[in-house]
C-alpha positions as CSV (number, residue, x, y, z in Angstrom):
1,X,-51.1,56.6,-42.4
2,X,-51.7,58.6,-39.1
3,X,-49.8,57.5,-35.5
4,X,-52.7,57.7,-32.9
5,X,-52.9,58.2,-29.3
6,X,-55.0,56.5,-26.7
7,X,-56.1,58.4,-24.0
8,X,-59.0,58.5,-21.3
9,X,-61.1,61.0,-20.7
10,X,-62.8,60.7,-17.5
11,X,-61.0,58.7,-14.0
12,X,-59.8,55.5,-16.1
13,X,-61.9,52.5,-16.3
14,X,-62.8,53.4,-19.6
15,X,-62.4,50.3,-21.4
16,X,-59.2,51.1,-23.2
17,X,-58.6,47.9,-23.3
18,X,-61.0,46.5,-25.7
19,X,-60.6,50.1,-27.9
20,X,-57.0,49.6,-28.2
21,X,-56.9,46.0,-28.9
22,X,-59.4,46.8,-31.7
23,X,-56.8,49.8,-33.2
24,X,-54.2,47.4,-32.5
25,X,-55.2,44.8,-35.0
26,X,-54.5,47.8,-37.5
27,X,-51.4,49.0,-36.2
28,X,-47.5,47.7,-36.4
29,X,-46.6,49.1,-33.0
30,X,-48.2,49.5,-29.5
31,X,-46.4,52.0,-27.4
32,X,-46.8,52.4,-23.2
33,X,-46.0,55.8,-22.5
34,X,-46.8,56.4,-19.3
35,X,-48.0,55.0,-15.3
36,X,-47.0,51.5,-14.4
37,X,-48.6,48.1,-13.5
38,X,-51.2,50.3,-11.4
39,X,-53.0,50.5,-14.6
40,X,-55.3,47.2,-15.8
41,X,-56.4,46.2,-18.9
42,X,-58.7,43.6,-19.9
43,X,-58.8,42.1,-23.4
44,X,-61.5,39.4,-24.5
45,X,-60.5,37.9,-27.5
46,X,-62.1,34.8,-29.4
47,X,-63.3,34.3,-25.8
48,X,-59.6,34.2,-23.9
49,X,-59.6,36.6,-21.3
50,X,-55.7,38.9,-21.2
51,X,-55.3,41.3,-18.1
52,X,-52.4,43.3,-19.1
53,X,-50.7,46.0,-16.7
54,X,-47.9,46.9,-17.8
55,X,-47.4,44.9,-21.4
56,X,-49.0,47.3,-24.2
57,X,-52.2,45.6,-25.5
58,X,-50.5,44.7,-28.6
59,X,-48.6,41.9,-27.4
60,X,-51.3,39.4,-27.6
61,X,-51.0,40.4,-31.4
62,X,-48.7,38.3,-33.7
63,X,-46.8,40.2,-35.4
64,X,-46.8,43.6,-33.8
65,X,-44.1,45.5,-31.8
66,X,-44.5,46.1,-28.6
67,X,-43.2,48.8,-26.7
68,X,-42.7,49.9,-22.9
69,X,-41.3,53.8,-22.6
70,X,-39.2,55.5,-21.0
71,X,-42.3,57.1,-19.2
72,X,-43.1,54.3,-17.2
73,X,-42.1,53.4,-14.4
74,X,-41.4,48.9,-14.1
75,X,-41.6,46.6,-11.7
76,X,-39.3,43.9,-12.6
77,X,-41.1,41.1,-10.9
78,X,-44.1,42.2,-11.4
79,X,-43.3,42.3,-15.7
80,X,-42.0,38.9,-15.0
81,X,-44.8,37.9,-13.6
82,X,-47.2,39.2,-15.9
83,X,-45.3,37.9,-19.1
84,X,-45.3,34.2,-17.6
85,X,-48.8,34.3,-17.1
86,X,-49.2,35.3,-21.0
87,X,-46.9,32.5,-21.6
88,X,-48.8,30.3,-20.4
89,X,-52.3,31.3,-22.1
90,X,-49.8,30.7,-25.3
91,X,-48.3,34.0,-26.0
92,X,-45.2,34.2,-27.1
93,X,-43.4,36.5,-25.6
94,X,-39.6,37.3,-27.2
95,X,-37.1,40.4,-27.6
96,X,-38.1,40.7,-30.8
97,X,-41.5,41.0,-29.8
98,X,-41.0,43.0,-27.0
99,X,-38.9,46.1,-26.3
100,X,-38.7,48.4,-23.0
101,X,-36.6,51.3,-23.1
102,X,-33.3,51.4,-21.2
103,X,-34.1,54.8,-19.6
104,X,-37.1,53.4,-18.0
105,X,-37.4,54.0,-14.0
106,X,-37.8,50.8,-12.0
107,X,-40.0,50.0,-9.0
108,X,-37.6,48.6,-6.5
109,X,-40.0,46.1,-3.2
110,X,-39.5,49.0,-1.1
111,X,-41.4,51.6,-3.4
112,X,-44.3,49.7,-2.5
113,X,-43.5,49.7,1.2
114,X,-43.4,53.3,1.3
115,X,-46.4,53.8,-0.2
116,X,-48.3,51.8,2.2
117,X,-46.8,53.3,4.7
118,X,-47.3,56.9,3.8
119,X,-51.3,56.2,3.1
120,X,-51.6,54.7,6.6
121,X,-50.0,58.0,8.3
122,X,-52.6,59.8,5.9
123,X,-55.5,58.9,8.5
124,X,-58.6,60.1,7.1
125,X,-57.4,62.0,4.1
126,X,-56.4,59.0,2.1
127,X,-55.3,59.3,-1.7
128,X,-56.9,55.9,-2.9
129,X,-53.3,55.2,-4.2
130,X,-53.0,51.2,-5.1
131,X,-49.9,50.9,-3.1
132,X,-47.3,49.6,-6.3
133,X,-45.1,51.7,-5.7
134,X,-45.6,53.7,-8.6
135,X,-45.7,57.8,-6.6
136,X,-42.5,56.8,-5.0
137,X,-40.9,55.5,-8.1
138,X,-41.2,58.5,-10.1
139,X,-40.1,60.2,-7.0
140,X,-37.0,59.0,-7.4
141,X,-36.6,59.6,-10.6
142,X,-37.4,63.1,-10.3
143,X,-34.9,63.3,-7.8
144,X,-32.3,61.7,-9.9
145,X,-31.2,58.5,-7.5
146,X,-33.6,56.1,-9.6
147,X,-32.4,52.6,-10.6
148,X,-33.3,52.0,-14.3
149,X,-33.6,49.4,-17.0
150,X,-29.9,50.2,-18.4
151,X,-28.1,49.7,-14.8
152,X,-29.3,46.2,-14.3
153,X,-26.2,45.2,-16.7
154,X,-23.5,46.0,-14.7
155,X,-23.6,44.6,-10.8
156,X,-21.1,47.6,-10.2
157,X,-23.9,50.6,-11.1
158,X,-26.4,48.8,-8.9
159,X,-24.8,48.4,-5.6
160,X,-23.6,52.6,-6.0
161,X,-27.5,53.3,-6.9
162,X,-28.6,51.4,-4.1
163,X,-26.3,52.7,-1.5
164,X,-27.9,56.2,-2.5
165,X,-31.5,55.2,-3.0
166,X,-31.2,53.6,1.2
167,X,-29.6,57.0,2.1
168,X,-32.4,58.5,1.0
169,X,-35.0,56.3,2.2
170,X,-34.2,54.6,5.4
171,X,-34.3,57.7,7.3
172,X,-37.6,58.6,5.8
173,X,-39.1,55.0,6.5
174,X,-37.8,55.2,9.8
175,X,-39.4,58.8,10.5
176,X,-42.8,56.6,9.4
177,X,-42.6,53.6,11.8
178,X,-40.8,51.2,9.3
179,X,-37.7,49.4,9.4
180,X,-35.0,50.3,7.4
181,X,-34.0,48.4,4.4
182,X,-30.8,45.2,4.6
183,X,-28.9,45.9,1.4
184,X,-27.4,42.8,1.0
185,X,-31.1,40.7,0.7
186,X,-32.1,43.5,-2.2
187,X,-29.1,43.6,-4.2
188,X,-29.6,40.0,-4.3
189,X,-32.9,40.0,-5.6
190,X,-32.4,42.9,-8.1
191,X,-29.4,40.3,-9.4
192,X,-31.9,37.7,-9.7
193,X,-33.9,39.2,-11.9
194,X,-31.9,41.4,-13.9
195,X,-30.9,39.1,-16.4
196,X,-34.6,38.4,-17.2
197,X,-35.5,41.7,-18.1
198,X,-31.8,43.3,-19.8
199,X,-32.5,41.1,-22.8
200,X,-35.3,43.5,-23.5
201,X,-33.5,47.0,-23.2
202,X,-33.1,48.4,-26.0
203,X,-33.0,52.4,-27.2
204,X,-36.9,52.7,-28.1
205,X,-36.7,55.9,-29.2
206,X,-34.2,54.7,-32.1
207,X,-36.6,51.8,-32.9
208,X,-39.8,54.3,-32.9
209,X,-37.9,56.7,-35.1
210,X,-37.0,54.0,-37.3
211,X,-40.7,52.6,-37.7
212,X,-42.1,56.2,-38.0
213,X,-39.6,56.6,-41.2
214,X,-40.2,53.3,-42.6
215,X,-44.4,54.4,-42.7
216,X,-45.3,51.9,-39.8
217,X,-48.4,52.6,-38.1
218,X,-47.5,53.4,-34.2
219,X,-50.5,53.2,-31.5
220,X,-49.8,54.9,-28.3
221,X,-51.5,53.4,-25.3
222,X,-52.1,55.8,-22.7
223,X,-53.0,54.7,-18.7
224,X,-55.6,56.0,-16.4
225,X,-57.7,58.6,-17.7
226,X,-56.7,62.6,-17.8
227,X,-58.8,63.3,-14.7
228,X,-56.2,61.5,-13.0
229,X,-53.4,63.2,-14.5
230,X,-50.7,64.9,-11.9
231,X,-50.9,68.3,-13.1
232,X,-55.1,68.6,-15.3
233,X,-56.6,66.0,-12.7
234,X,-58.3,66.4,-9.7
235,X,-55.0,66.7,-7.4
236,X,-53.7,65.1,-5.1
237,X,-56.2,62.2,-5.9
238,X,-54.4,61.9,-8.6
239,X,-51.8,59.1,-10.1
240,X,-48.1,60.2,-10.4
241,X,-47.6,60.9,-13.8
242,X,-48.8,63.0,-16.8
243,X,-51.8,61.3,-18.6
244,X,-52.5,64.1,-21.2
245,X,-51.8,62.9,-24.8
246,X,-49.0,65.3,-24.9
247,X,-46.9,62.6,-22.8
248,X,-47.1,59.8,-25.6
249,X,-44.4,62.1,-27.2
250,X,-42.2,62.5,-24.3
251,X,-42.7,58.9,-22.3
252,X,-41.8,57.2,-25.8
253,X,-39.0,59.7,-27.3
254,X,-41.1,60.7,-30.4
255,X,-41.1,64.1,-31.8
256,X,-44.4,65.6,-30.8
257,X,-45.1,66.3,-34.8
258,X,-45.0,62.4,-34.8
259,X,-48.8,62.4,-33.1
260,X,-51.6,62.5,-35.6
261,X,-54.4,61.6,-33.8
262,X,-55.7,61.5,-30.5
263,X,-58.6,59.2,-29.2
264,X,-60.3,59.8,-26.1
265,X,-61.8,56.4,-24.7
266,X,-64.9,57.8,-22.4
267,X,-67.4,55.5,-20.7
268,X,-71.4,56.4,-21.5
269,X,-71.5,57.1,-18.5
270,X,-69.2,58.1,-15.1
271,X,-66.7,55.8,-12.7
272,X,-64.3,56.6,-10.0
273,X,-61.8,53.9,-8.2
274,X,-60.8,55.3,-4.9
275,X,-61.3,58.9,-3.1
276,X,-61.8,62.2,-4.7
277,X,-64.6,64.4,-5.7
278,X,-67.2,63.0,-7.7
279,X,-70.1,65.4,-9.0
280,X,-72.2,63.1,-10.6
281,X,-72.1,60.1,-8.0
282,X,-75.3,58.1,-7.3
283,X,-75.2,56.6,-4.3
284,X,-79.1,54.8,-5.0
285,X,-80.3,51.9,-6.7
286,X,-79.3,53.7,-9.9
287,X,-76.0,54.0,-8.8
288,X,-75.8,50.1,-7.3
289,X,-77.5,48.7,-11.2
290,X,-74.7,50.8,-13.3
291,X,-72.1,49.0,-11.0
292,X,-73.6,45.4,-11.7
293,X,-74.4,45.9,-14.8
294,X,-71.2,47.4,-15.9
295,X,-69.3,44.5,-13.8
296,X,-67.6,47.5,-12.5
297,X,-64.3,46.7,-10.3
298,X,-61.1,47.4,-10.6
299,X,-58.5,44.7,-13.0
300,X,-55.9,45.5,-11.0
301,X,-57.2,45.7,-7.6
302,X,-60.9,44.3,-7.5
303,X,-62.3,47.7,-5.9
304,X,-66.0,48.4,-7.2
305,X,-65.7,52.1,-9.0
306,X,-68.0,54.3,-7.8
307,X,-70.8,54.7,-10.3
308,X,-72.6,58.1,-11.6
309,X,-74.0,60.2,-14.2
310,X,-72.2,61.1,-17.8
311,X,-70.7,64.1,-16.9
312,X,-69.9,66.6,-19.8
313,X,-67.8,69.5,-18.1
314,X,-65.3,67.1,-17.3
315,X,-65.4,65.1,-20.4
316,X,-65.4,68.9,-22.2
317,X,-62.4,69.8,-20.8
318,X,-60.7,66.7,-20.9
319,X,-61.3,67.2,-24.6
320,X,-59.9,70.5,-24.5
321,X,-56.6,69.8,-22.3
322,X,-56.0,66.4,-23.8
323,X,-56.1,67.8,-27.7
324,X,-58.9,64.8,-28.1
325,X,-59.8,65.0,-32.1
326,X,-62.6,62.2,-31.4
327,X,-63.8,59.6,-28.6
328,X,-64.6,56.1,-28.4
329,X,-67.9,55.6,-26.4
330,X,-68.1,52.5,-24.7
331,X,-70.4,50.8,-22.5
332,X,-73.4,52.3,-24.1
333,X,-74.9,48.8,-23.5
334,X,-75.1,49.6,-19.6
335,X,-78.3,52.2,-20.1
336,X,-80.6,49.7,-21.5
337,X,-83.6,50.0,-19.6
338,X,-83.3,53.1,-18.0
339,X,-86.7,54.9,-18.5
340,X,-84.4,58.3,-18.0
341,X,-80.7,59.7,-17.8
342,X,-79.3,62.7,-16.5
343,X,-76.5,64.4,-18.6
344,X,-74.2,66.7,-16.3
345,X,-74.3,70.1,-18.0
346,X,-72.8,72.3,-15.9
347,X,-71.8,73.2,-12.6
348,X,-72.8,75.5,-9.7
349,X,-70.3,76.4,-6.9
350,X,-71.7,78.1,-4.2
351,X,-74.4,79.5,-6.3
352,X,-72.7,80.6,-9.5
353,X,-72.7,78.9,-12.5
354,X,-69.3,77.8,-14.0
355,X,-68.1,75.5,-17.2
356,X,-65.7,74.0,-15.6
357,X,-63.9,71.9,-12.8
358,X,-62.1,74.2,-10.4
359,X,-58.5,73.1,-9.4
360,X,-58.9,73.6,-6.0
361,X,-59.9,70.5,-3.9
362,X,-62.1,72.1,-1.6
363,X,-63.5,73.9,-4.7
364,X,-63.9,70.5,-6.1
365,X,-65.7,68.9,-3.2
366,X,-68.2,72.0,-2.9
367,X,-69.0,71.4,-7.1
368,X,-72.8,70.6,-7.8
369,X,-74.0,69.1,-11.1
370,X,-76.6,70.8,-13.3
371,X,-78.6,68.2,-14.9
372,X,-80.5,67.5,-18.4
373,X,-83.0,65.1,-18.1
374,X,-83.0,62.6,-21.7
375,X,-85.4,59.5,-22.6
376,X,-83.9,56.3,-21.8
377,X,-84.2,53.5,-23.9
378,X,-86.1,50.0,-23.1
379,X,-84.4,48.3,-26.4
380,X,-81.1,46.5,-26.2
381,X,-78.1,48.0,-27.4
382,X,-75.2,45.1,-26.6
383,X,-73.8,43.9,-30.1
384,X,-74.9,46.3,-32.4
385,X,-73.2,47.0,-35.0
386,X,-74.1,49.8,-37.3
387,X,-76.4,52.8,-36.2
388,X,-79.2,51.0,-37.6
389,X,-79.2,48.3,-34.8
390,X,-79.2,51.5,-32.5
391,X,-82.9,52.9,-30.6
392,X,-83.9,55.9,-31.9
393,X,-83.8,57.7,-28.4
394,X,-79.9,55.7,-28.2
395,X,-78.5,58.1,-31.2
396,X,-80.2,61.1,-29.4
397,X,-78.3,60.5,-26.3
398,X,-75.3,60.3,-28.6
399,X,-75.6,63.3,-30.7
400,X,-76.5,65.0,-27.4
401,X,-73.1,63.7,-25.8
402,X,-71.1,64.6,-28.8
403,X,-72.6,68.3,-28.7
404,X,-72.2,68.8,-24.9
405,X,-68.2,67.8,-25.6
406,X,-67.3,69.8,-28.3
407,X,-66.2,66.6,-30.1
408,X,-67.3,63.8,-32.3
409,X,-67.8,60.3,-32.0
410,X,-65.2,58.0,-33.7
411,X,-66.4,54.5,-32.7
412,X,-69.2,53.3,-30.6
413,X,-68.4,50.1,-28.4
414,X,-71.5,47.9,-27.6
415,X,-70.1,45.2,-25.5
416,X,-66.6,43.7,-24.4
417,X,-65.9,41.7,-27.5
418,X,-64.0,43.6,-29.6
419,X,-66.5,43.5,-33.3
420,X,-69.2,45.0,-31.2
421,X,-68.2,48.2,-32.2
422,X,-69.5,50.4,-34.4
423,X,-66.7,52.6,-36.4
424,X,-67.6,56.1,-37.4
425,X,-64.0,57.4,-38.5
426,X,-61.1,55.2,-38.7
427,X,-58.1,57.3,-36.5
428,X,-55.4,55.8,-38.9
429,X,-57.2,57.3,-41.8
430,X,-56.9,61.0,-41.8
């Protein structure tokens, strides 16, 4: 039985969601290894509608483990929050159930302050960053002064982290035009909530070794998509941690021989939340019916994503950096009725052909797409589920896509409910 890892491909906004609920069903743990509750996930099952940002999809699963690492960075209230809601749509949510590791960083209200107030003093040059907190988090964690899951036990260890996280940040959110932070009001509400979330803590990476031993399936659930990772993506419009599957092994405390597979969700074709260089973008009516018809906006923050062509280079290397053995195609459905696509090929940049996406951002912004022009399709393609309920000229696209990438196609997702989907391989049976 192989442990796999769920990654995207492209800027997010994949539809993980649906892809690792499906693989979840089949697994006995669901790992979060990575980003925090900047990240949104929609489920749709039996016709219930879950958005999840930080719980790992398999919580709305009976039976399964679920498991926030040491990778992310947590909000308290904002996990509070977000398990009450499951509550009350009826999941139960219990330390047996759930486990976050005790090394885990913690988003404390002022994270989000800061990164409000940072993006404002941007001006024009914004980042697009969703202002939880999350950059400044794993600042602080970087920087060694982080509060974590395993401190909210003792009072004592809170009031000396504090002390030295408003050393650190007053000055800075004074420099900015803010006011500096009362101590006495936060240490209160980190006391609050503390003893809602300790009951959780618990060493993950004993419990994943444990479950690896004992032949238990283990589904990593990756955030965002490798496009936006901090070092491969296109930086700085990037997130704040490392998206690659490579971090599944160090944001949960598995060995990295632990990681079988690795799935690469990637949308039929392109999306982009915020700012950042886009090569394929369509700003026409193109553009506007991919957006509407892909009900395109943001879980956690309601932005519309910014809509374009499939674009292969990126995908190619995503594929390439991410050690991707297979994708999950999703939202094939969204084409129907397009007399024609485009497939992004290559690039030119300044002239010259190139295979790839330059890490230089004014590189980036210079980039233009080389197209291949395929038939469309006027058929429907939502809720098939075998190739034989697929157009001809739907499988060509496909084949064409899988070619393009340099890897294969794994399953095929038709629509948001989760048996739409056609399964090629099976990434727990390799």
């Amino acid at each position: 039985m192989a442990n796999v890892v769920v990654v995207g491909s492209q800027w997010g906004d994949e539809g993980k969601g649906k892809i690792v609920d499906w693989l979840s069903e089949r697994a006995d743990v669901v790992v979060r290894f990575q980003g925090g509750h900047n990240a949104g996930h929609t489920l749709v099952i039996d016709g219930e509608v879950y958005k999840l940002s930080l719980l790992p999809s398999g919580i709305v699963r009976p039976g399964k483990r679920s498991v926030i690492g040491n990778g992310v960075v947590v909000d308290p209230w904002a996990l509070v929050d977000e398990i009450g809601r499951l509550e009350a749509q009826g999941v139960a949510i219990t330390p047996d159930k759930l486990t976050i590791a005790w090394n885990c960083a913690l988003i404390l209200p002022f994270h989000g302050e800061l990164d409000g107030l940072r993006e404002d003093a941007r001006g024009g040059v914004r980042i697009g960053t969703t202002r939880r907190g999350i950059g400044p988090a794993y600042e602080d964690k970087v920087g060694r002064r982080a509060l974590r899951v395993c401190d909210l036990a003792d009072a004592k260890t809170i009031e000396a982290r504090i002390e030295g996280l408003l050393a650190h940040h007053n000055p800075m959110r004074v420099g900015l035009g803010g006011d500096p932070i009362e101590k006495a009001p936060l240490l209160e509400k980190i006391n609050e909530v503390g003893p809602k979330i300790v009951p959780f803590a618990a060493p993950a990476w004993r419990l994943l070794d444990r479950d690896r031993k004992a032949g238990k399936r283990i589904l990593f659930e990756g955030a965002q998509g490798l496009m936006l990772d901090i070092d491969h993506g296109t930086y700085p419009y990037v997130t704040s941690s490392n998206t690659a599957a490579g971090q599944a092994a160090a944001g949960s405390g598995v060995a990295p021989r632990a990681i079988d597979y690795v799935l690469g969700i990637t949308k039929a074709y392109t999306t982009r939340v915020g700012a950042g260089p886009f090569p394929t973008e369509l700003e026409d009516d193109i553009g506007q019916r991919l957006g509407e018809r892909g009900h395109e906006f943001g879980t956690v923050t309601g932005r519309s994503r910014r809509c374009g062509w499939f674009d292969t280079v990126m995908v190619r290397q995503a594929v390439t950096v991410g050690g991707i053995d297979g994708i999950a195609l999703t939202k094939l459905d969204v084409l129907d009725g397009l007399e024609a696509l485009n497939v992004c090929t290559g690039y030119t940049l300044d002239g010259e052909a190139i295979d790839h996406l330059p890490a230089s951002m004014e590189e980036q912004a210079r980039v233009a797409p080389v197209y291949e022009t395929l038939e469309g399709w006027s058929e429907s393609t939502e809720g098939a589920r075998s190739w034989a309920d697929l157009p001809a000229t739907a499988v060509k696209y496909i084949r064409r896509i899988e070619e393009l990438i340099q890897a294969p196609v794994a399953l095929l997702s038709t629509s948001p409910e989760r048996e739409d989907t056609i399964l090629v391989r099976d990434p727990f049976q390799i």
